[in-house]
LOKETI-604785 format. One line per 4 residues: number of its first residue (from 0); for each residue x, y, z of N, C-alpha, C. Coordinates in nm, 4 decimals. Layout:
# residues N
NUM) X:Y:Z:X:Y:Z:X:Y:Z ~ ...
END
This chain:
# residues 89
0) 6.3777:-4.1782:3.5533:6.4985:-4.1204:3.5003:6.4616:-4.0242:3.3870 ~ 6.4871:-3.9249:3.3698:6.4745:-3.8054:3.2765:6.5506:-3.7485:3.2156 ~ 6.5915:-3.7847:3.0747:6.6756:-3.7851:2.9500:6.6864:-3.6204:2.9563 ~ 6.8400:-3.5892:2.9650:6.8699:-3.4431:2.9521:6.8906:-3.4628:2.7416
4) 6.7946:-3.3564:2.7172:6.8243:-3.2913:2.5845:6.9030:-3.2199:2.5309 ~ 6.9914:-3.1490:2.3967:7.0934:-3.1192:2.3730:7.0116:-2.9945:2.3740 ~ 7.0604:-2.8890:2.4272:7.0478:-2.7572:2.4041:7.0744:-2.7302:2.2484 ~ 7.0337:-2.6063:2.1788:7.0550:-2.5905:2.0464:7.1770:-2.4580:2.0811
8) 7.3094:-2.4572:1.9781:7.3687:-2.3827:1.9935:7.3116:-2.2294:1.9378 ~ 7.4079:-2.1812:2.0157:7.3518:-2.0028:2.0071:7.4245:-1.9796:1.8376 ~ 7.2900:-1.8693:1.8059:7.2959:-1.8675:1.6267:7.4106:-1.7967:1.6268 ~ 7.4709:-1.8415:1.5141:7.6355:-1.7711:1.4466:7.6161:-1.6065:1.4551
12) 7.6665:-1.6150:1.5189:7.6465:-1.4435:1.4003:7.7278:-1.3669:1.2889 ~ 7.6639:-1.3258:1.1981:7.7131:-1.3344:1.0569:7.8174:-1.1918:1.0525 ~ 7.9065:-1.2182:1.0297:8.0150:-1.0833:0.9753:8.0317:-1.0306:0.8338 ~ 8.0483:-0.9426:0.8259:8.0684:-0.9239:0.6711:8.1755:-0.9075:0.6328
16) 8.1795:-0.9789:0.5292:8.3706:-1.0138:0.4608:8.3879:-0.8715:0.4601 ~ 8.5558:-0.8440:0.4882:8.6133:-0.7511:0.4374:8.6215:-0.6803:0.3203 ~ 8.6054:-0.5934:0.2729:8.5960:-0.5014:0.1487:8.7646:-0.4841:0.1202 ~ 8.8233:-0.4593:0.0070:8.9547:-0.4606:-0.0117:8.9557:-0.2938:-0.0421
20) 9.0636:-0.2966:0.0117:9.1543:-0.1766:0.0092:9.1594:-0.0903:-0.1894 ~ 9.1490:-0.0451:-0.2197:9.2327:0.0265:-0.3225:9.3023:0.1155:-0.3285 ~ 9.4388:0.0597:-0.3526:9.5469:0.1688:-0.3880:9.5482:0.2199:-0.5067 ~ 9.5418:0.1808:-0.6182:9.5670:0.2429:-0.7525:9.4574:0.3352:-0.7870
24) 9.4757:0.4268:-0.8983:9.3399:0.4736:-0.9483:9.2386:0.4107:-1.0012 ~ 9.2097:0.3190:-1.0276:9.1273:0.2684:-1.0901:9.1081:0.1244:-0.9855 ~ 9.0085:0.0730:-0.8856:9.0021:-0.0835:-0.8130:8.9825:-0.1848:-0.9111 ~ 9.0051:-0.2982:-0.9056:8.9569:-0.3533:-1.0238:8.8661:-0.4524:-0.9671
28) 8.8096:-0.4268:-0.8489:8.7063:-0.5538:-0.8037:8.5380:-0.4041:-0.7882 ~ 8.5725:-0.2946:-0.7955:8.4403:-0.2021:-0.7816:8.4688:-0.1413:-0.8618 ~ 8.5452:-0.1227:-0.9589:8.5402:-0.0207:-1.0733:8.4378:-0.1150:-1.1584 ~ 8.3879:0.0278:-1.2824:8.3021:-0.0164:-1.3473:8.3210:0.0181:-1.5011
32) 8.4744:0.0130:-1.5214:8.5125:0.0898:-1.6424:8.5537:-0.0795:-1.7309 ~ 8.5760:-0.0582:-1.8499:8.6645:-0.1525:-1.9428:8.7639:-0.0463:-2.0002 ~ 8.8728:-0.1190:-2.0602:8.9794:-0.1024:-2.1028:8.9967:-0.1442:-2.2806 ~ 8.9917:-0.0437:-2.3867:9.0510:-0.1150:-2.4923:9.2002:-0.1139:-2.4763
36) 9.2421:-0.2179:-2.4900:9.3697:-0.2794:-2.5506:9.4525:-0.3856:-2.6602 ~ 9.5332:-0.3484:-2.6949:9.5719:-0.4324:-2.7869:9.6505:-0.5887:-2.7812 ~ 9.6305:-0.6670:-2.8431:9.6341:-0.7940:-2.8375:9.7872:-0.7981:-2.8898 ~ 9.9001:-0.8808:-2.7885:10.0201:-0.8519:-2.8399:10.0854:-0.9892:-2.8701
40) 10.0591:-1.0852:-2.7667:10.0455:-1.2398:-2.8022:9.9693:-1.2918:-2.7703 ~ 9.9188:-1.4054:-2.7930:9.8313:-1.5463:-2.7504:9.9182:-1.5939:-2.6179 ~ 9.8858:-1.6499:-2.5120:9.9801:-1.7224:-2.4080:9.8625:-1.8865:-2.3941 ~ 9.9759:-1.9475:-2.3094:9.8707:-2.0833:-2.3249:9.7454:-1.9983:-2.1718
44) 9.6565:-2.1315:-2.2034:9.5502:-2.0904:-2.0509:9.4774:-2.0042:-2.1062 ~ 9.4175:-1.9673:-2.2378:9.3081:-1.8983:-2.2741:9.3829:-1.6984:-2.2235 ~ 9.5358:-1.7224:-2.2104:9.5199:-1.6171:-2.2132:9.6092:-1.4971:-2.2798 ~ 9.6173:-1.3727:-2.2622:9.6612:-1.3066:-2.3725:9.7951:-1.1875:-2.3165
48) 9.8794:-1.1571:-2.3801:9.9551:-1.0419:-2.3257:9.9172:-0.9145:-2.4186 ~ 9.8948:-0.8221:-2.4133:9.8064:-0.6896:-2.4552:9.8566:-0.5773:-2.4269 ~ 9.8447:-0.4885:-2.4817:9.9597:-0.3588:-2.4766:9.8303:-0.2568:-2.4052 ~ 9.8575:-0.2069:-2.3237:9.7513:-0.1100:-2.2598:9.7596:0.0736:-2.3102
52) 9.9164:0.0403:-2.3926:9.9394:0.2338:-2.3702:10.0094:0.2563:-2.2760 ~ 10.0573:0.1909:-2.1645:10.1460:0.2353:-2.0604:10.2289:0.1318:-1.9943 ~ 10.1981:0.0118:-2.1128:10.3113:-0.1147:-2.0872:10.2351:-0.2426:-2.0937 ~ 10.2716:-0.3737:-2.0639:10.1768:-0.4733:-2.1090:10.1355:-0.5396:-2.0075
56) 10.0128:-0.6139:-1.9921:9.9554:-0.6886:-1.9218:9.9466:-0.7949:-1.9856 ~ 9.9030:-0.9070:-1.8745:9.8584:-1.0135:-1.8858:9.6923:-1.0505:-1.8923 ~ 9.6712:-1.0812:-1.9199:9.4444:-1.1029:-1.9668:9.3908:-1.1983:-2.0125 ~ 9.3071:-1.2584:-1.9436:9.2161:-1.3392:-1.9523:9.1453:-1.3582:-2.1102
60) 9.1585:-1.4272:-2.2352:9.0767:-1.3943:-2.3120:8.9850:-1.5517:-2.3380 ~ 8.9282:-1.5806:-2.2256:8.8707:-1.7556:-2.2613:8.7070:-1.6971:-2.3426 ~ 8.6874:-1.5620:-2.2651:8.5431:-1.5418:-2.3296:8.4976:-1.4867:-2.4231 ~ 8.6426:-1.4556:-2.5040:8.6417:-1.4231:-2.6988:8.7168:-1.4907:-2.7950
64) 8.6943:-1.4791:-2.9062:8.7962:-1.5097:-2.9858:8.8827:-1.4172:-3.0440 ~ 8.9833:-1.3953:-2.9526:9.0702:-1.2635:-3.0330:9.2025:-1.3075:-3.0516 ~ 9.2759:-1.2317:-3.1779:9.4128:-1.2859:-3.2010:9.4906:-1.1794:-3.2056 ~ 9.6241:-1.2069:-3.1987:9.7184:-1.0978:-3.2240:9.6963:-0.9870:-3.3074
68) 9.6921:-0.8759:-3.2779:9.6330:-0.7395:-3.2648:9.5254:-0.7084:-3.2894 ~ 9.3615:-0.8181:-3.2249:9.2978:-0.7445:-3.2549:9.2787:-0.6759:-3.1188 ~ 9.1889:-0.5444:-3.1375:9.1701:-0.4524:-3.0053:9.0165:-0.5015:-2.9289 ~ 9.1206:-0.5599:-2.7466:8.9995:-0.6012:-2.7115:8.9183:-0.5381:-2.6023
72) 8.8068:-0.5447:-2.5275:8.7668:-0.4880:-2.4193:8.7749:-0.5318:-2.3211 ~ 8.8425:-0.4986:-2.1972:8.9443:-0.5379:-2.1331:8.8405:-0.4832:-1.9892 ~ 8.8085:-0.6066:-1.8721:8.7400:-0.5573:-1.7681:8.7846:-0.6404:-1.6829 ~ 8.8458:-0.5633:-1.5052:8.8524:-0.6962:-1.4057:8.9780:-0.7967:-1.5122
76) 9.0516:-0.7515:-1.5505:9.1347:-0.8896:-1.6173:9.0982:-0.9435:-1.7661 ~ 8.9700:-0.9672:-1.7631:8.8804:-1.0324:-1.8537:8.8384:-0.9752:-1.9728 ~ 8.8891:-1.0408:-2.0532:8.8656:-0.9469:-2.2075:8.7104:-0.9909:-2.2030 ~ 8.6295:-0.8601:-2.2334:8.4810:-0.9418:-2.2753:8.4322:-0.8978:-2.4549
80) 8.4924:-0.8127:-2.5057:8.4429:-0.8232:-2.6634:8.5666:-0.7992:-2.7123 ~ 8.5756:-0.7940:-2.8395:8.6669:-0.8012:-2.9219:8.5990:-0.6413:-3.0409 ~ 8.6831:-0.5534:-3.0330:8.6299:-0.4302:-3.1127:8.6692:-0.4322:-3.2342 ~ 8.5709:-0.3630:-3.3228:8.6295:-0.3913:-3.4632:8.5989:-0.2509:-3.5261
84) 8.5715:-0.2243:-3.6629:8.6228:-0.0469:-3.7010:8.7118:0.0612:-3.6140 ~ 8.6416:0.1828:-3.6616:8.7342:0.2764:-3.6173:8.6372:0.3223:-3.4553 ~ 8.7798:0.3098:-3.3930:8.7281:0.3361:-3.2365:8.7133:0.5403:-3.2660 ~ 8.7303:0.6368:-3.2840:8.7166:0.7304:-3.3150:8.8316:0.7921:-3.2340
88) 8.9354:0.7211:-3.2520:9.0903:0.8157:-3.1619:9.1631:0.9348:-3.2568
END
């Protein structure tokens, strides 16, 4: 009697995730810019509402310590520094 063996399945083949669309000027998953903006409240969840110059957002600030108005750097959502002197506007 002669034991049939499991064949090995045929290898996956790999796709590549979809790339997202951008509509706006600026993508915010391949852009490579930051944003200063201003700090307008604290919200709970580490995060912040911030005045951009053309109305307010909502932002991530878990990875600074910034408080109501200071001006922060704003990337992808994510505040990553907190600016201090004169920005030269």
């Amino acid at each position: 009697m002669t034991e049939e063996r499991p064949q090995p399945a045929a290898p996956a083949t790999a796709t590549a995730p979809a790339v997202p669309e951008c509509h706006d000027e600026v993508c915010i998953t391949c852009s490579d810019q930051a944003v200063a903006v201003t700090v307008v409240r604290l919200l709970d969840d580490d995060l912040a509402l911030v005045d951009t110059g053309a109305g307010h957002e909502e932002v991530s600030v878990a990875l600074v310590a910034a408080g109501v108005g200071d001006t922060v750097l704003v990337h992808a959502g994510e505040a990553i520094a907190v600016l201090g002197g004169d920005l030269g506007d």
